[in-house]
N, C-alpha and C positions, 0 to 999 in steps of 0.2 A: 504494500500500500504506500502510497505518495503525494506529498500533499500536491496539488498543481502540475497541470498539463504539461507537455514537448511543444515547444517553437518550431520545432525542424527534427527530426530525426536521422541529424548530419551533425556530431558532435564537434564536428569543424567551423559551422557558424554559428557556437554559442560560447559563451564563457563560464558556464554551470549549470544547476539543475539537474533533472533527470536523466535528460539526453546523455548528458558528459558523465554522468557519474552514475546510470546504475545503467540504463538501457545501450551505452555505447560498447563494452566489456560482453552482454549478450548478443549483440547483432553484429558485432564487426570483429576482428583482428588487425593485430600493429603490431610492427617489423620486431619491433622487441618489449619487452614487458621492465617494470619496477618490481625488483623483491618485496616481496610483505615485511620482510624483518629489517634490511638492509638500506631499499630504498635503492640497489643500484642495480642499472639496466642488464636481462638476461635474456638472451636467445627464446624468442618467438618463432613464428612464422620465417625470420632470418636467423639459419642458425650457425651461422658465423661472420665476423667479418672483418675487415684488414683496414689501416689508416697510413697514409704516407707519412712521410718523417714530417714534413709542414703540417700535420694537423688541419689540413684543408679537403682531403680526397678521404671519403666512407664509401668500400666496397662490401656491398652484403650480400650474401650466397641465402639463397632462399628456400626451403621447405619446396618439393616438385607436387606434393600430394595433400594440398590445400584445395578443398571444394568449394564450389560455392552454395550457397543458398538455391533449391528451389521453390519456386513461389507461384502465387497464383496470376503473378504479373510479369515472370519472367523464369525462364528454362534457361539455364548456363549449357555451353558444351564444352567448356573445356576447367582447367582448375587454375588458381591462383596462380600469376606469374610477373615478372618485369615489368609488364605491359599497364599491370593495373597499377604498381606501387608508383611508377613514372606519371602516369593518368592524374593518382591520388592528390601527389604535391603539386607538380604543375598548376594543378586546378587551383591552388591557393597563394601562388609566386608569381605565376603566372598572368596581368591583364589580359593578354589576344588569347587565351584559352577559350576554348566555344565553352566551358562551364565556369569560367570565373568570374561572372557576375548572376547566376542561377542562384537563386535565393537571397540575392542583394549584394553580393560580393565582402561582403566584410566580414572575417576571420577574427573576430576578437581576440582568442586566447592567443594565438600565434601571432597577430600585429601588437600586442604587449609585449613579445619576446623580440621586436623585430627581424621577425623570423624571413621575410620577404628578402630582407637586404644581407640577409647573414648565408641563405641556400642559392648559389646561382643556378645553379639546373640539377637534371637529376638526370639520367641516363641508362638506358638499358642494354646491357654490354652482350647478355643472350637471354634466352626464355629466361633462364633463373638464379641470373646475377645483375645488382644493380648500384651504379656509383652515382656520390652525390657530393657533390662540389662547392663547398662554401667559399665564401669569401675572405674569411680571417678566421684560425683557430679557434673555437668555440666548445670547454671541455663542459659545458651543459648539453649540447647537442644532441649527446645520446637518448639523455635522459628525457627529453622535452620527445623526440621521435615515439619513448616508451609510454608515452602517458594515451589515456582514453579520447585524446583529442586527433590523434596523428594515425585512423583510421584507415584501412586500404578498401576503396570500393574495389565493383567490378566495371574497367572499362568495356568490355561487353556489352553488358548493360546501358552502359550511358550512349553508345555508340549506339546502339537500338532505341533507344529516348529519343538520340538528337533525327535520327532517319522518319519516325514518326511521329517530329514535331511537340514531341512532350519531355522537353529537358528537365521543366521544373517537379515530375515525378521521381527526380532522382534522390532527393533526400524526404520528401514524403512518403516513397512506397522502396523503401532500401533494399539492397541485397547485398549482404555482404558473406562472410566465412566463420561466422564466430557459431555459439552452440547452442543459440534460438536463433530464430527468425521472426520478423513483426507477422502477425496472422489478421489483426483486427484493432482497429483505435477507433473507441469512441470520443468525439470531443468529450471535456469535462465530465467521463463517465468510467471509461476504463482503457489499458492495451492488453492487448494478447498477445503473446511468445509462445510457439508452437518450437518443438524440438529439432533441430537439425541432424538429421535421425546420420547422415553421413559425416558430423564433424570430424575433422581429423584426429582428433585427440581422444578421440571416444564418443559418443550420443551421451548427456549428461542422461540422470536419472529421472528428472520428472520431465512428464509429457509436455505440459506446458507451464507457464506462468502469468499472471492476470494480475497485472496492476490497478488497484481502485484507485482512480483521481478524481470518485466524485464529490471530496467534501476537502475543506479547507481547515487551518485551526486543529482544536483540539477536536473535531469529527472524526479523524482518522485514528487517533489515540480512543477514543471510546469505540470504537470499531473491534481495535485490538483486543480493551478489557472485555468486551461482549464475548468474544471470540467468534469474531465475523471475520477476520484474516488471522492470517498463522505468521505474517513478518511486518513490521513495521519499520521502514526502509530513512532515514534521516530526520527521525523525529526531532520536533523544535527544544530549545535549549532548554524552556521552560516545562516539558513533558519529562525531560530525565527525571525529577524529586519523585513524580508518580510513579515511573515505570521501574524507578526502585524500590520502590514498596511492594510490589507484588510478586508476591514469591513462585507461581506461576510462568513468570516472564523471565528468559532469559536475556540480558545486554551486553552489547557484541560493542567495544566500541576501539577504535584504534588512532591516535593524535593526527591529526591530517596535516598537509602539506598546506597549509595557509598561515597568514600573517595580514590581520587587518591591522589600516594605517591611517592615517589623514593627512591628504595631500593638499602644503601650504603654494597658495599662488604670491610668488615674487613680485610678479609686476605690480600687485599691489601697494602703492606707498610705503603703507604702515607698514606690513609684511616684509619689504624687503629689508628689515631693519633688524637685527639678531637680537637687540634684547627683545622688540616683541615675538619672535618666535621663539625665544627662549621663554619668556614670559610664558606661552601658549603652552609651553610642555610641562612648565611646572606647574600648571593652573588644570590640568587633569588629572583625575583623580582616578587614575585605572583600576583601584582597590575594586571603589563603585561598581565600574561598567564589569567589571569581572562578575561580581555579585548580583547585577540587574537586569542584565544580555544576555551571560554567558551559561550562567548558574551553577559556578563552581566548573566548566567544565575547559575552559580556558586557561591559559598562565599569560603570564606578562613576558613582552617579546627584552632579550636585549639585543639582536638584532635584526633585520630586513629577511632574515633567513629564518622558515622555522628549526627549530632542533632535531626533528629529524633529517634534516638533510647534512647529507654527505658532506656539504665546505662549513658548516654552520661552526662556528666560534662565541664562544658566548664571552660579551663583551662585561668588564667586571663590575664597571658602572652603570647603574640605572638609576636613572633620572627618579627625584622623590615627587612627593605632591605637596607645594609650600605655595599657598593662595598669597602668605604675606610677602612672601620674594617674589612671587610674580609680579602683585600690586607696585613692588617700590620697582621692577625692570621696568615697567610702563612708564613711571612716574619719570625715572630715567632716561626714557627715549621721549619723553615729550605728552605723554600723554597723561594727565594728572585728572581729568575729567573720565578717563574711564575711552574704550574705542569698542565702535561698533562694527561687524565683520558677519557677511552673510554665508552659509553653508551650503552647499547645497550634496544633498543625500538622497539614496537611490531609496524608490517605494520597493520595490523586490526584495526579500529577505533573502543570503545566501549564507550559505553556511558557515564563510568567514564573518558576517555581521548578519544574524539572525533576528534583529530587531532594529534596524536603521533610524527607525525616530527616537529611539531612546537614547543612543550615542547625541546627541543634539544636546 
C-alpha cells in the first residue's frame, strides 16, 4: 500500500515517490545494483566491467540472457542487449533523441547530478558490450548508474511506439526486465504487478502485487491495522509511534541515502552577507524539527553526505542552536530591527522532508 499515485512510470523523469522507489526495482533493471549493507555498486545485469587509466572510458560486458517483459501491449523477440542500455541514456543526454523530450524532457534526478555534461555518449561496441564516455573522472558514476533511477528500457519497444505514432506510451504502458511487470493502474485507486514468470534471476514467488493508492494520510495506516493489506510501503514519519505499538506488525526500516537542507539565495542582499547566514544557522533549532517532522527517526546531518555513504566524513563541529548569537550577528550586519526573508517550500511530502510546512 502507498500513499499517492505515479506521475510516469519512467523513474527517469521523476525525482521520488513511488515510481523511483518501490515500482522502479519491480518493473525494470540497471547495469549494476547498491549493496544493502555496503552501499557500493555490484554486478547486475552488467556483470563486469573495465575503466581506463583516465577514469573517463566504462566498458560493461552484459548479462546475454536478460528477457524482456511480455505484455498485453507488446511481445519482445529478442533479450536485453547494447542496443537498449545505448537507447536508455541517450534518451536522457541526448536533445535530437526522437524520445528526449517524451514526457516533457526533464530528468530531475540526473540534471541534479549534472549528469548530461558529465556522460558524453554511450556506445555499443557488440550485442553485449557497452562503453560510456564521460567527460572528467567522476568516482560517483558508478554508483549514480546503480540507483532505481538509471533504468534500461526496451529499444524495441520504443522503436515500435515511434513507427505507430504512440511515443508517449512508452513510460505509461513500460516494458522492461525486472521480476513484475505493470498489469493494470487505476488512477487514485490501485496498480497491479503481475509476475515475470521468465525473469532471469528466477520468477519471484508471488503471482502478483497490488498497490492500494486509494487513500491519503493516515487511511493507509488504518488499512494496515484493519488488516486490509499485508505491507505498508513508506509510511509517514508521524505513523512510526503507532506502528510501534502493535505487536502484530512487523518494521523493516533501513537509514536512506538523503540529507534534507535549505538552500540560501546569494543574490539576495541581506543573504549575501555571512553573518546573516550565519545568523540563519544558529537561529535553527534542529532539536525541534527532528522531534516535529521527523519523529525520532532522523539524526542531525554534519555533512552534505548522509552517513551511509561511502566518502561520508563526519565533520567534528556542528553548528548549536543560540537564538541570542544569532540576534546580536544581525545586529552586527546591520540589521537591528529584525529582517524579513520569504521561503519558498514544496507542497509534496518526500521522504527526505515528510512535512514541508512544518520546516517553515
Amino acid at each position: 500500500m502507498w500513499s499517492g499515485g505515479p506521475t510516469s512510470f519512467n523513474p527517469q523523469l521523476v525525482d521520488s515517490g513511488i515510481t523511483a522507489e518501490t515500482l522502479s526495482p519491480q518493473i525494470f533493471d540497471t547495469l549494476l545494483k547498491l549493496d544493502s549493507d555496503t552501499f557500493k555498486p555490484t554486478p547486475h545485469i552488467a556483470t563486469k566491467w573495465t575503466v581506463n587509466k583516465e577514469g573517463t572510458e566504462y566498458t560493461f560486458d552484459l548479462n546475454p540472457d536478460v528477457p524482456f517483459q511480455t505484455t498485453r501491449w507488446f511481445t519482445p523477440s529478442r533479450n536485453l542487449n547494447a542496443d537498449d542500455v545505448v537507447f536508455s541514456f541517450r534518451r536522457m543526454i541526448d536533445s535530437t533523441h526522437p524520445f528526449h523530450y517524451v514526457g516533457g524532457g526533464l530528468y530531475p534526478w540526473f540534471a541534479g547530478l549534472d549528469f548530461q555534461n558529465l556522460l558524453i555518449d554511450v556506445q555499443a561496441i557488440n550485442p553485449h558490450q557497452v562503453k560510456f564516455t564521460l567527460s572528467r573522472p567522476d568516482n560517483t558514476f558508478l554508483s549514480n548508474i546503480a540507483t532505481s533511477y538509471a533504468v534500461i528500457h526496451s529499444q524495441e519497444y520504443a522503436n515500435h511506439l515511434e513507427q505507430n505514432d504512440s511515443k508517449d506510451r512508452i513510460d505509461s504502458y513500460p516494458v522492461g526486465s525486472g521480476p513484475f511487470a505493470l498489469n493494470e493502474y487505476q488512477v487514485n485507486d490501485f496498480i497491479r504487478l503481475t509476475r515475470h514468470n521468465d525473469y532471469w534471476q528466477g520468477p519471484a514467488k508471488m503471482k502478483q502485487v497490488l498497490f492500494d493508492i486509494s487513500h491519503r494520510g493516515t487511511g493507509t495506516l488504518a488499512k494496515l491495522l484493519r488488516n486490509e493489506c499485508d505491507v505498508l510501503s513508506s509510511p509517514l514519519s508521524s505513523q512510526i509511534p503507532t506502528i510501534r505499538e502493535q505487536d502484530f506488525i512487523e518494521l523493516t526500516a533501513k537509514p536512506a541515502m538523503n540529507v534534507s537542507f535549505i538552500a540560501v539565495n546569494t543574490s539576495h542582499p541581506a543573504l549575501n552577507d555571512r553573518n546573516v547566514r550565519k545568523a540563519l544557522n544558529f537561529a535553527i533549532n534542529r532539536q525541534n524539527i527532528l522531534d516535529s517532522v521527523y519523529y525520532g527517526t532522523g539524526t542531525q546531518a554534519y555533512s552534505v553526505l548522509p552517513p551511509n555513504s561511502w566518502a561520508y566524513q563526519k565533520d567534528a563541529i556542528q553548528v548549536r542552536y543560540d537564538r541570542t548569537y544569532a540576534l546580536a550577528l544581525l545586529r552586527e550586519a546591520g540589521y537591528e530591527q529584525g529582517l524579513e526573508l520569504t521561503m519558498s517550500v514544496p507542497l509534496e511530502p518526500r521522504a527526505y522532508n515528510p512535512s514541508p510546512r512544518k520546516n517553515c
